[in-house]
Structures are given as structure tokens and as C-alpha cells.
C-alpha positions in Angstrom: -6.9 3.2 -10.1 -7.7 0.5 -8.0 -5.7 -2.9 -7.5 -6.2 -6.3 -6.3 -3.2 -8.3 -5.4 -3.6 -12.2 -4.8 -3.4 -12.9 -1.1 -2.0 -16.7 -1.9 1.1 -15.5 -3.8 3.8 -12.4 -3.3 2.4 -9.6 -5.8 3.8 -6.2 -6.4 2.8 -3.4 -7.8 5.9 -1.1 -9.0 6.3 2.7 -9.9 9.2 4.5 -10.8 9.0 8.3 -10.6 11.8 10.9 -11.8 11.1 13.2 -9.2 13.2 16.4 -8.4 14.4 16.0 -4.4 11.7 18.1 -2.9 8.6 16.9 -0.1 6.0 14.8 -1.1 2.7 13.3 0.0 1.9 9.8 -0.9 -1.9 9.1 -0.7 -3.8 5.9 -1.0 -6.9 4.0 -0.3 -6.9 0.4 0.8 -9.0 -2.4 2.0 -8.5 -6.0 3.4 -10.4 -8.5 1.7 -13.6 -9.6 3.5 -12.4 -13.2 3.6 -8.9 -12.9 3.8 -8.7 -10.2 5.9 -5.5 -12.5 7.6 -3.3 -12.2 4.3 -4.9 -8.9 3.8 -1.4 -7.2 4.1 1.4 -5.0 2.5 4.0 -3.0 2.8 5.0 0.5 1.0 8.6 1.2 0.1 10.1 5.1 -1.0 13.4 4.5 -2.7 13.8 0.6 -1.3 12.9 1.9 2.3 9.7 0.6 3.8 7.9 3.4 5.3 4.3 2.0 6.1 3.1 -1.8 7.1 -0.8 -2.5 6.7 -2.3 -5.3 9.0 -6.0 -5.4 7.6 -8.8 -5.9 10.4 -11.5 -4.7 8.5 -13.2 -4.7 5.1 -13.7 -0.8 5.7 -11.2 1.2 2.6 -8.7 3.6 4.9 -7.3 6.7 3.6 -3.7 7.1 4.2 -1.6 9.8 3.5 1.6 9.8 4.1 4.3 12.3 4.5 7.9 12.0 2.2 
């Protein structure tokens, strides 16, 4: 799946999960738009808690994974 999200307005993108409590990896791919790498930004949230901030500098896509 990919998503764009307009840089000129707030945008989310929402999933909700019934998950049993366990450890979990959370992978994505991202990229910062080549000419908005600016407002090229977002945060990532795990049960309302923000655990990852991206600050685009690049057009490159980035792999994250990320550890719950």
C-alpha cells in the first residue's frame, strides 16, 4: 500500500488492530516529497503514544522498522 498525505493540510491515516499483548514489529517505507521535502513530516503513534518523528531531507524512500 502506498499513501500520499497532503503536505498543506493535517492528514491521517488510522488503523485499528485487535492484537493479543505480545511483541511486535512495525515496518514501513517512506519518502519526503521532492518539493516539499519542508512539510515532508509525520509522526507514528502505538496506542495514542508517539513512538517515531520523521523530518524528511531527502526524496530517497527509508525503511524503518520499528520495535513494539
Amino acid at each position: 500500500m502506498v499513501v500520499e498525505l497532503d503536505g498543506n493540510q493535517n492528514n491521517v491515516m488510522k488503523q485499528s488492530l485487535s492484537l493479543d499483548p505480545s511483541y511486535y514489529i512495525l515496518c514501513f517505507k517512506w519518502a519526503g516529497r521532492t518539493d516539499n521535502l519542508a512539510t515532508s513530516g509525520m509522526s507514528v503513534y502505538w496506542n495514542n503514544k508517539k513512538i517515531f518523528e520523521v523530518t524528511a531531507s531527502d526524496n530517497k524512500v527509508h525503511e524503518q522498522v520499528l520495535p513494539i
